[in-house]
N, C-alpha and C positions, 0 to 999 in steps of 0.2 A: 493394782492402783490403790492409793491410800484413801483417797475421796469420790468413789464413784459416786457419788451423787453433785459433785461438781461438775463429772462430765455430761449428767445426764440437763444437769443446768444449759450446758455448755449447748446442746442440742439443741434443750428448748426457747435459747434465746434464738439460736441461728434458725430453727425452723420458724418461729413468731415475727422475724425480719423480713424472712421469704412471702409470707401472708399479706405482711403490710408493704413489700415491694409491689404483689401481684395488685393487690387490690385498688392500689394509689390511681391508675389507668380509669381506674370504674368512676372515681370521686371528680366533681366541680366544687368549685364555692359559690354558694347562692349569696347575691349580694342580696342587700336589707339594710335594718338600723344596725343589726350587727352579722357579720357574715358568719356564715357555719358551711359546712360543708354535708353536701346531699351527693346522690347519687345521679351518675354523667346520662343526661339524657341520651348521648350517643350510644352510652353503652344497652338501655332500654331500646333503643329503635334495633340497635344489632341482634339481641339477644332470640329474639323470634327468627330470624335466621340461621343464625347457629344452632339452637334446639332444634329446628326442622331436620339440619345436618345430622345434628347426634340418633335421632330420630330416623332419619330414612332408610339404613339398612341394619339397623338395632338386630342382633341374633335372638335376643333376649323378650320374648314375648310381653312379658308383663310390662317389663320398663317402656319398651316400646310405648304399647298402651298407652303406660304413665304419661310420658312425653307429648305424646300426639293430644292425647282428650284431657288432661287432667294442665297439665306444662303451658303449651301450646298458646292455647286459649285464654291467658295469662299470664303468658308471658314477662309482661312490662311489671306485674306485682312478683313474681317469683326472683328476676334481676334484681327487684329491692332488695328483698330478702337475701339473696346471696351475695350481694354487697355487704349486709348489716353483719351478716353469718362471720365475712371473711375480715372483716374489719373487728370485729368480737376476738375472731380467735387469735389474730394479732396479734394485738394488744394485748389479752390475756397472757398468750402466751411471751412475749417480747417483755413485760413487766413481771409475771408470774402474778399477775393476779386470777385469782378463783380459776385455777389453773385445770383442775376438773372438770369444771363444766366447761371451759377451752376449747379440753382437749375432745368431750364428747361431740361438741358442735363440727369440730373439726371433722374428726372423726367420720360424720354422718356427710360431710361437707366431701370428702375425701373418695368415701365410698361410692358418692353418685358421682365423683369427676371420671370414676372408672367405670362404671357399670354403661356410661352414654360413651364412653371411647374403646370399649375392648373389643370390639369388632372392628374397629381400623386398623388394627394389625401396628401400632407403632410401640414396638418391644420397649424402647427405653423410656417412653411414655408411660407404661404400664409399671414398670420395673419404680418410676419416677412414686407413683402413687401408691406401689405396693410400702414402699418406703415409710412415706407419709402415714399410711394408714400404722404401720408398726410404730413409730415414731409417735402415735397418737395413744396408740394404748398404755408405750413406756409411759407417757406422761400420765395420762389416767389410773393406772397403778400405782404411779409414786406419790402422785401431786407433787411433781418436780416445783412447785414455785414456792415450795419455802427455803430455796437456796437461790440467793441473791434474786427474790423476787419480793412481792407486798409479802405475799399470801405469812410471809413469816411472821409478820408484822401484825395481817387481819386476825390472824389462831390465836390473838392474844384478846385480842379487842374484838368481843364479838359485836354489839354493837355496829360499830366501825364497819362492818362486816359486810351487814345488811346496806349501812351506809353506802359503800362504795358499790352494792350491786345495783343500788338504784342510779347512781351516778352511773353505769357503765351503762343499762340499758338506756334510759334519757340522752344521752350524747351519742351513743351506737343508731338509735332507735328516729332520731330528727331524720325526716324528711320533709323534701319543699313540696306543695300538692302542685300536681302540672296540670294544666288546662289543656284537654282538646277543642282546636277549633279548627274548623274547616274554612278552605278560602277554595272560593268558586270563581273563575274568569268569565265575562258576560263579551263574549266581541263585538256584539252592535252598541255598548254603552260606554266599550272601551275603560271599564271600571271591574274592581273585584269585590266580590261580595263576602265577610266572614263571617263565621257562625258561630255561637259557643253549642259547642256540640250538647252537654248535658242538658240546657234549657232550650235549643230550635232557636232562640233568637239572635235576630242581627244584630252585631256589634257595630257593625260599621261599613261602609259600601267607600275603595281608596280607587283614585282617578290613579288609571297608566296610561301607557301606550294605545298608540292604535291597534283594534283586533284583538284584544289579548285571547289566546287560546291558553297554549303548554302551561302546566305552573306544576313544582315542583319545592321541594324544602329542603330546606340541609338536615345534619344527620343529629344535631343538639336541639333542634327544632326553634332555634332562633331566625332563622331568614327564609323567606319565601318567593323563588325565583321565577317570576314571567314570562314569559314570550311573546314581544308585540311583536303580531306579524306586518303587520302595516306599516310600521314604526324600523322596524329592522333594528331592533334593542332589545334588552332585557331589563325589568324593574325586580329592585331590590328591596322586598318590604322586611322593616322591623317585625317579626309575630309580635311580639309581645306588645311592641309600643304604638303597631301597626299605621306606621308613616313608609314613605318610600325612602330611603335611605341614598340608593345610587341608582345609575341606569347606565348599563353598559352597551358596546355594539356586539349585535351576535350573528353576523350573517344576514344575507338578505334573506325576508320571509322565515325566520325564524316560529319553528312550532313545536314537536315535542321534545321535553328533555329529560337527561337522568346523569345521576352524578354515577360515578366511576364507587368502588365500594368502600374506600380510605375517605371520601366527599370531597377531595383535593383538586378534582377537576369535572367540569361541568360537560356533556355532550349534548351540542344543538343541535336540532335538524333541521335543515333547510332547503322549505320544500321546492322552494321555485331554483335553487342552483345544486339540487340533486348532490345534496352533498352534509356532511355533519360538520360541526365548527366543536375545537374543542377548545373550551376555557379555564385556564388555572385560577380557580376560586378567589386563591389569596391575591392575585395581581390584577384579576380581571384582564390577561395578555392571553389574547389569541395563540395558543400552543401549535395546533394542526389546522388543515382543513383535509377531509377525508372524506373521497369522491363515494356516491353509493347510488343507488336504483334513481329509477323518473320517479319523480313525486314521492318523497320519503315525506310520512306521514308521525311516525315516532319513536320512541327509542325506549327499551328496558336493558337493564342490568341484569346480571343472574348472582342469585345469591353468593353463589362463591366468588364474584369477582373477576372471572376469566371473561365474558362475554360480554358487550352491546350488543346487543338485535335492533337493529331498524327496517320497519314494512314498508313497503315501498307500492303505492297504492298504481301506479299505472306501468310500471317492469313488471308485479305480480311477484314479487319475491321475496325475500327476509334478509338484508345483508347481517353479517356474524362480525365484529368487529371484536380480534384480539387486543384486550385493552395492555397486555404486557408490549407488544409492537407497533399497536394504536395504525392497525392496519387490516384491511379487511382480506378473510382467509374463505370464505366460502359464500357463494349465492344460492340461498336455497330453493327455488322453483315452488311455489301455493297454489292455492286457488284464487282468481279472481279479484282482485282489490282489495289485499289486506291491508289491515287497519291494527285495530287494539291487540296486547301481546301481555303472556304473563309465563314466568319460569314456574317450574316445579319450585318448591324449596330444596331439592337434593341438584337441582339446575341439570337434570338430566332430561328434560322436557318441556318446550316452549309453545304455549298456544297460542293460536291465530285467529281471528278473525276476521272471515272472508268477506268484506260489506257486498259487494255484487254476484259470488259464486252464494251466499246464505250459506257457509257452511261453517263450522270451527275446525282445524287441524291442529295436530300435534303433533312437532316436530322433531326427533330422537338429535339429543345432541351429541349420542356417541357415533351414529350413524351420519346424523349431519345432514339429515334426510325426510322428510314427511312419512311417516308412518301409519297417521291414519287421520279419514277426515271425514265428516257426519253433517248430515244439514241438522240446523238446529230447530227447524219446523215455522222460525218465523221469521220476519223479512228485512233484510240490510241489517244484519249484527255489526258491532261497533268495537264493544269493549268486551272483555272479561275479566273476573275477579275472582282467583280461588281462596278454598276454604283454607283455616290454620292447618287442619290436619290433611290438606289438598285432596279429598274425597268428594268436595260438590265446585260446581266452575257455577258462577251466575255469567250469564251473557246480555249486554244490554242491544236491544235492536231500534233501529232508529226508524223502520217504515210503519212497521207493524206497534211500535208503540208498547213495547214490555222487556221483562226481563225474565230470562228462561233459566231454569237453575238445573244444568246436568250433572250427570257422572261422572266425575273425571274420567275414569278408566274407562268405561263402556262408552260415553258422551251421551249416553241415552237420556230422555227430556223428561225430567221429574217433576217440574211443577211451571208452571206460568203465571209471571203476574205484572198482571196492567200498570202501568205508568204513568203513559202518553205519548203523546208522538215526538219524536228526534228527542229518546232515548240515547243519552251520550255516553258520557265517560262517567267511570265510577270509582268508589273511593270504600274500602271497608273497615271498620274501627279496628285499632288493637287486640281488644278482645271476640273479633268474629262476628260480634251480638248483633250491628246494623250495617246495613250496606247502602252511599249514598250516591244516587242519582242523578244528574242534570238532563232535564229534559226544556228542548230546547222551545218549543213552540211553548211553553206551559207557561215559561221565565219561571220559572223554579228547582227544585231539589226533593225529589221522591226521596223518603227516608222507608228503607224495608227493616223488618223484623227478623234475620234469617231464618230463626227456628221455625215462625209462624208464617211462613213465605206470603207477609205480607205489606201491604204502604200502611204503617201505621202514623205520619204525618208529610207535609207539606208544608216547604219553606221557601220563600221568595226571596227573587234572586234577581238581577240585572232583565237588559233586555239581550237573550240568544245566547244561556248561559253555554259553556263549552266544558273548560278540565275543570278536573276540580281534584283537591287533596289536603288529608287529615294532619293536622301538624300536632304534635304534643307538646306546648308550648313551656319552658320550663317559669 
């Protein structure tokens, strides 16, 4: 060939297009005075999911680690960055600007997409990255971008040079800051309370339905979905502008819900006709209705997508709804009036909450079967909430008035800490740090320290607050 350095051109445009294809999925436009483009909060609420994945059965000791204690637990700032990374190298490479350091970012970018998947065993995945990573170094050897790229242009103009890296970080670098705020359902005030998470204060207390309990969000953390039980509807609040926007029908007695893992469709439980209502988000049209236990109480997703679980507080059981046939495949037998429910993040384990057995179980989802179950030492457990790296379960109890933080794996009772009475559902931030509260005789919101297993404030809430949950609101 007369001009291998055309070809090696030829690569680095096509690999810089593949970058800016992948990463386009990650990007919104933040409206404002002028729009720009930040990073997809959807892709932030995912991304603690998927790292739990890459995470769960990691061969790789260290990276393991990495992921769990270091990843994990920041998640939602690590997303940024690997947006900013994969939009850099893009570009860089797609223009040939500063084409070096492109390809090092890449490079490092590349190295950890393999190191979190080479224990999944998917050969042309591997092969995919092995690729990439050669392909990163040709560049970094050549500085392939002085052929049909800037870089031919900055080797002249130094200046210029510096110029355009400041321009690249500044434009790479814009992100919009998102607020968390928590929104609390009160049923006897039939109103919802929100918080701005960082200051404890109320922003604003919005009239629903009657009863409101379930409340749930979408996955860009714009909307936040209701359940008036009373009401036999759902309210639709703006987070951001925090008005109610619509109110749809969801079944009679409508109480917990969770979206499906795409957020394309909504699953309602309905307690009094023993049954789930499923709702396509975008039309608001009743899709299914899918019969399940007496007194279906709530409903979780499992990380991967494959599962609804709904408790089923007077059957005694956990119905498993396959969401790919959106029809239930197995009843699995508990203890005693379960309630609150939460997956592993590998969704190879689902814990229960027994309110009248006092116990917690954990349910093997390869088995399909209760596996093991433990009293948690205090009285009418409610919810639970595991850790990023699912090593601690806190459990909220609604008689005895606390929240017990055990061991996932042993269930054994590491610490206790007071609340108050009808101790409800709970809510844990992004990054693990606080775990929130509704306890219901209080009318407030215990905020815990997890490190410090302890209530470092109290925040008021309705009257007979109920769910409650974190939205990150963009």
């Amino acid at each position: 060939m007369t001009h291998p350095d055309r070809a090696v051109a030829l690569l680095r445009v096509v690999v810089g297009a593949w970058f800016v294809k992948a990463v386009w999925t990650k990007l919104t436009i933040a409206t404002g005075v002028i729009p720009y483009p930040t990073v997809s909060p959807r892709f932030i609420a995912f991304q603690p999911k998927r790292v739990a994945e890459f995470a769960a059965g990691n061969p790789i000791g260290w990276y393991k680690d990495f992921l769990e204690t270091t990843v994990l637990p920041h998640a939602a700032l690590f997303a940024t960055l690997q947006t900013i990374g994969e939009v850099a190298v893009g570009l860089g490479l797609l223009f040939g600007i500063m084409t070096r350091l492109a390809a090092l970012v890449g490079l490092f970018l590349t190295v950890n997409f393999s190191l979190a998947t080479v224990w999944m065993g998917v050969f042309a995945q591997q092969g995919f990255h092995l690729m990439l990573v050669t392909s990163m170094v040709i560049f970094l050897v050549t500085g392939a971008g002085r052929v049909w790229g800037v870089d031919r242009w900055l080797s002249r103009v130094s200046v210029l040079r510096w110029l355009a890296s400041l321009v690249l970080v500044v434009v790479t670098a814009s992100e919009a800051h998102a607020e968390l705020r928590i929104f609390v359902t009160n049923e006897r005030s039939d109103d919802v309370t929100v918080i701005a998470a960082d200051s404890g204060t109320v922003l604003k207390t919005i009239a629903v339905g009657k009863r409101p309990r379930g409340v749930v969000a979408s996955a860009d953390g714009k909307r936040v979905y209701v359940a008036n039980s009373n009401s036999d509807a759902l309210s639709v609040i703006d987070a951001a502008g925090l008005t109610v926007t619509a109110t749809m029908p969801a079944g009679r007695d409508p109480e917990g819900l969770t979206f499906n893992r795409d957020g394309t469709l909504l699953f309602v439980v309905n307690e009094n006709d023993s049954a789930v209502t499923i709702i396509d988000v975008a039309s608001g049209r009743v899709v299914k209705k899918v019969e399940v236990g007496t007194e279906p109480e709530t409903a979780v997703a499992s990380p991967d997508g494959r599962w609804i679980a709904v408790s089923n507080e007077t059957s005694n059981d956990v119905h498993l709804i396959d969401t790919a046939t959106q029809a239930v495949v197995k009843k699995v037998p508990v203890p005693k009036n379960p309630r609150g429910m939460r997956f592993s993040a590998d969704s190879r384990r689902l814990f229960v909450a027994s309110e009248q057995a006092h116990v917690v179980s954990v349910v093997s989802l390869d088995t399909l079967s209760v596996e093991k179950s433990a009293a948690t030492g205090g009285s009418r457990p409610v919810d639970i909430a595991l850790s990023r790296d699912g090593k601690r379960a806190w459990v909220s109890h609604g008689e005895s008035g606390d929240v017990r933080v055990l061991d996932s794996t042993t269930l054994d009772v590491l610490a206790t800490i007071p609340v108050g009475p009808r101790a409800w559902w709970t809510a844990l931030t992004p990054d693990g740090s606080r775990l929130y509260v509704t306890v219901g005789r209080a009318g407030d919101v215990a905020v815990i320290d997890t490190a410090a297993a302890r209530v470092t404030s109290r925040i008021p809430a309705g009257k007979l607050p109920w769910g409650i949950v974190i939205v990150d609101v963009p």
